[in-house]
Every structure is written in C-alpha cells, then in structure tokens.
N, C-alpha and C positions, 0 to 999 in steps of 0.2 A: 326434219331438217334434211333438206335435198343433198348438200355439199361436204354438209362434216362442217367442226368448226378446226384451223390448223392449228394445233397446240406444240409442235416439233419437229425437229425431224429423228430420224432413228439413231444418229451421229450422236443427237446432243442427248442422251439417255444411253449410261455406262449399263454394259450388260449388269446385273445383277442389284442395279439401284431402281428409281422412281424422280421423278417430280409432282409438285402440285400445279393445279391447274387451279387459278381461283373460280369462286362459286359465279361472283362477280358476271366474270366473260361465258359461265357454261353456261348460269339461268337454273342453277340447279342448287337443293338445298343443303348441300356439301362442299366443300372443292372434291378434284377430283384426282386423285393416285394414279400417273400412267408409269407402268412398273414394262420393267425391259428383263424379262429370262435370261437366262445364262445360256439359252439354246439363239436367243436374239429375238425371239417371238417379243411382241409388244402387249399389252394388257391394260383394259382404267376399270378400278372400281374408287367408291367411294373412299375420302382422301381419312375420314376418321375412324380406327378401330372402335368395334362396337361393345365392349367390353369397357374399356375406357376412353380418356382423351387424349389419343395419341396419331400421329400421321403415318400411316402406310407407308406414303413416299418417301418417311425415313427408316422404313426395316431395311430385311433383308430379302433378294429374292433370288430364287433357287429351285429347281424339280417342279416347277409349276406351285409356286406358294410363294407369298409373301408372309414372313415372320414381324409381327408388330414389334417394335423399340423397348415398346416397356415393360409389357408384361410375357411375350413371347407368344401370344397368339396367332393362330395360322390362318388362314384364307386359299383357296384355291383361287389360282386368276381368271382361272376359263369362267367361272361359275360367282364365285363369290361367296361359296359354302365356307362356313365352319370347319375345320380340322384340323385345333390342335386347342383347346382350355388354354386360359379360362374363359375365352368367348364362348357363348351360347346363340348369339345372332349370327345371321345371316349379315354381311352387307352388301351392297348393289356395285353389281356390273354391269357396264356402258357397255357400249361396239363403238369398233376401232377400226380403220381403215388406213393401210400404207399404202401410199401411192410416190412411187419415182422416189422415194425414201423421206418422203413427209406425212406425220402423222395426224389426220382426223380425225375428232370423236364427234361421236353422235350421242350428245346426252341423252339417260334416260330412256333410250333405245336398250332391249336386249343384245347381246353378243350372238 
C-alpha cells in the first residue's frame, strides 16, 4: 500500500488510550489497536488480545506497552511481543506513518 490508509489524527487519540480501526476498512483479519504512548509516540497492533477476547484499544498504555482490560496482559507496541502472562502469543504489528499530524497504517506491513 503506497499511501497508508488515514485512520486519525494524533489529536483525536488521548495520550495513554487507543481506538479500533475496523477489519472491515484495513482488509485485515483483526481490527486494528492504534494505541498513543504517554511519551505521544503512536503505535497499531492487532485490535484482540491473544490470550483472550479482549480489545487492546481498551487498556492501558504506558512505558511502551499496552496492558489488556481483562486479564492484564502486556505487549510491547514497537514489536508486539509478549511481556507480561497470561499471554503466551505474540500479536502483529502494523507500521504507522504521521504525517502533518494525521495518522496512516499500513496494514500488515512490519513496523
């Protein structure tokens, strides 16, 4: 995908929260989680915790991690590792593009 698809801008994503992106508009087999740091950095990994069925884009996010809602599972945003039980998977991160303070993903793309 040459352009990105625009899912935001940086405004409408409170530092330390997310939204979803539906699957729908990305073409991909998740929605997608763009989570905004407490530092303002921007992040999308896939929108379901892999441990259970829960959304990303409603934890918490903080030091470069999102904490799942339900069970408390961590993710790194750069990567999308595991780091913190009871998840054992992995789940997928996108690349992300700000430009002029609106955000692009590039489904499916690594970071």
């Amino acid at each position: 995908m040459i352009n990105g698809i625009r899912v935001a801008t940086v405004e409408e994503i409170p530092e330390g929260e997310g939204i979803a992106v539906s699957r729908e508009l990305t073409g991909t087999d998740d929605d997608i989680a763009i989570l905004r740091d407490e530092d303002g950095s921007v992040w999308a990994l896939n929108d379901t915790c892999t441990h259970q069925t829960a959304s990303l884009a409603e934890g918490w996010v903080e030091n470069g991690h999102v904490e799942c809602p339900l069970h408390s599972s961590k993710f790194c945003l750069r990567s999308g590792t595991v780091d913190g039980l009871p998840a054992t998977r992995d789940t997928v991160a996108h690349r992300l593009e700000v430009r002029d303070g609106e955000i692009y993903l590039y489904p499916n793309e690594r970071p």
